[in-house]
C-alpha positions as CSV (number, residue, x, y, z in Angstrom):
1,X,0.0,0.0,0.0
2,X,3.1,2.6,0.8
3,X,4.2,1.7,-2.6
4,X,1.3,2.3,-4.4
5,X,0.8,6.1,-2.4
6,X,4.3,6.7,-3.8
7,X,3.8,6.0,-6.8
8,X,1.0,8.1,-7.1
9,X,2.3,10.8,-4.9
10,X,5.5,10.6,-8.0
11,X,3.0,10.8,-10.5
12,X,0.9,13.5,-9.4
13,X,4.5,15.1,-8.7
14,X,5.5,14.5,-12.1
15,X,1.9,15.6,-13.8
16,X,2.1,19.0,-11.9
17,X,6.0,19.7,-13.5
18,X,5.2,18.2,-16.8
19,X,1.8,19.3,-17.9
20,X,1.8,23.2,-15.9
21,X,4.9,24.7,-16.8
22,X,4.1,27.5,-14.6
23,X,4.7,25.4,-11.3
24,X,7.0,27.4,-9.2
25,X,9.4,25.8,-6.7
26,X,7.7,27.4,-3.9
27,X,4.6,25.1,-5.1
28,X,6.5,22.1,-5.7
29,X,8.3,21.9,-2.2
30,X,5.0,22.5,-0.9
31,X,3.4,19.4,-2.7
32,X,6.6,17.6,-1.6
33,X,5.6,18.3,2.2
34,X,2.1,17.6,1.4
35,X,3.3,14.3,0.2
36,X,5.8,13.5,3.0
37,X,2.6,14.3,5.7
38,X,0.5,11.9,3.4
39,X,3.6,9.2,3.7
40,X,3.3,9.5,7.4
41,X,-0.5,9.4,7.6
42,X,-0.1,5.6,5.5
43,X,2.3,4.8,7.7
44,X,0.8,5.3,10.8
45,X,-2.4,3.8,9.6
46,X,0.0,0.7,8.3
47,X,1.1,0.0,11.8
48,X,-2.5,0.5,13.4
49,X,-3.8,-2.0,10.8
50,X,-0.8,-4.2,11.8
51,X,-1.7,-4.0,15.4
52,X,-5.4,-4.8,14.8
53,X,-4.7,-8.0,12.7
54,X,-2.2,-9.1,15.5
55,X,-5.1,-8.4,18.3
56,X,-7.7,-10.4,16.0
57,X,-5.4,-13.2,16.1
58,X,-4.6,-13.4,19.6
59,X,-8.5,-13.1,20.4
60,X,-9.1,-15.7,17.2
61,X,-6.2,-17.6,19.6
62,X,-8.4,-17.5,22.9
63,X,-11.3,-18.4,21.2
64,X,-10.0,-21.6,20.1
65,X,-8.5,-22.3,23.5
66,X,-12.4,-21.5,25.0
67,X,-13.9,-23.5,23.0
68,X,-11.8,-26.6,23.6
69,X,-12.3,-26.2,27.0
70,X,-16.3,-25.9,26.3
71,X,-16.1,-28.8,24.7
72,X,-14.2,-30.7,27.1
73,X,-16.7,-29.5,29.8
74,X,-19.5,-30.9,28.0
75,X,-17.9,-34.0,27.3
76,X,-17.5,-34.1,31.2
77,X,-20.7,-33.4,31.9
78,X,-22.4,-36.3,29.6
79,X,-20.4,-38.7,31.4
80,X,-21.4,-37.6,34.6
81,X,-25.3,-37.6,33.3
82,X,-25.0,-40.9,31.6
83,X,-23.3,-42.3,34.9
84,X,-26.3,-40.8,37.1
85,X,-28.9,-42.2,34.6
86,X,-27.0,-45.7,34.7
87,X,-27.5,-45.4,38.9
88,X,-30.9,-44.5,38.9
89,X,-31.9,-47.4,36.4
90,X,-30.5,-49.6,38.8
91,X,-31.8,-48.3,41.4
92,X,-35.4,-48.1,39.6
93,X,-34.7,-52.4,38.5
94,X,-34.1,-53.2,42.5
């Protein structure tokens, strides 16, 4: 993505130059700040983007883990029901 804003922030650079001859260097430096400030803005949205993928994945991580343990729970539980049913048959045949 910081390619392609480069690319197009050398474009539009080279547009402006090209097709108005009447840019003044006063104008250009200014588009070159306006271009550096755009480069930080994409980067700092780059590493908040980065950050965000790296929290989905530790949370996509935990959910996992929950949901093993869920399962394993249940799993517990059935055995426990299917033991208490298995009493109270007996219990019921005596």
């Amino acid at each position: 993505m910081n390619k392609i804003v480069k690319l197009s922030a050398m474009a539009l650079c080279v547009g402006l130059v090209s097709g108005c001859a009447s840019v003044s260097e006063e104008q250009f430096k200014a588009l070159e700040s306006r271009v550096g400030k755009l480069e930080q803005s994409v980067g700092g949205a780059v590493t908040a983007a980065n950050e965000a993928k790296s929290i989905a994945a530790e949370a996509e991580r935990k959910a996992a883990a929950s949901m093993s343990a869920a399962n394993a729970a249940q799993a517990t539980a059935d055995d426990a029901a299917e033991k208490i049913n298995r009493m109270m048959k007996k219990a019921m045949r005596k």
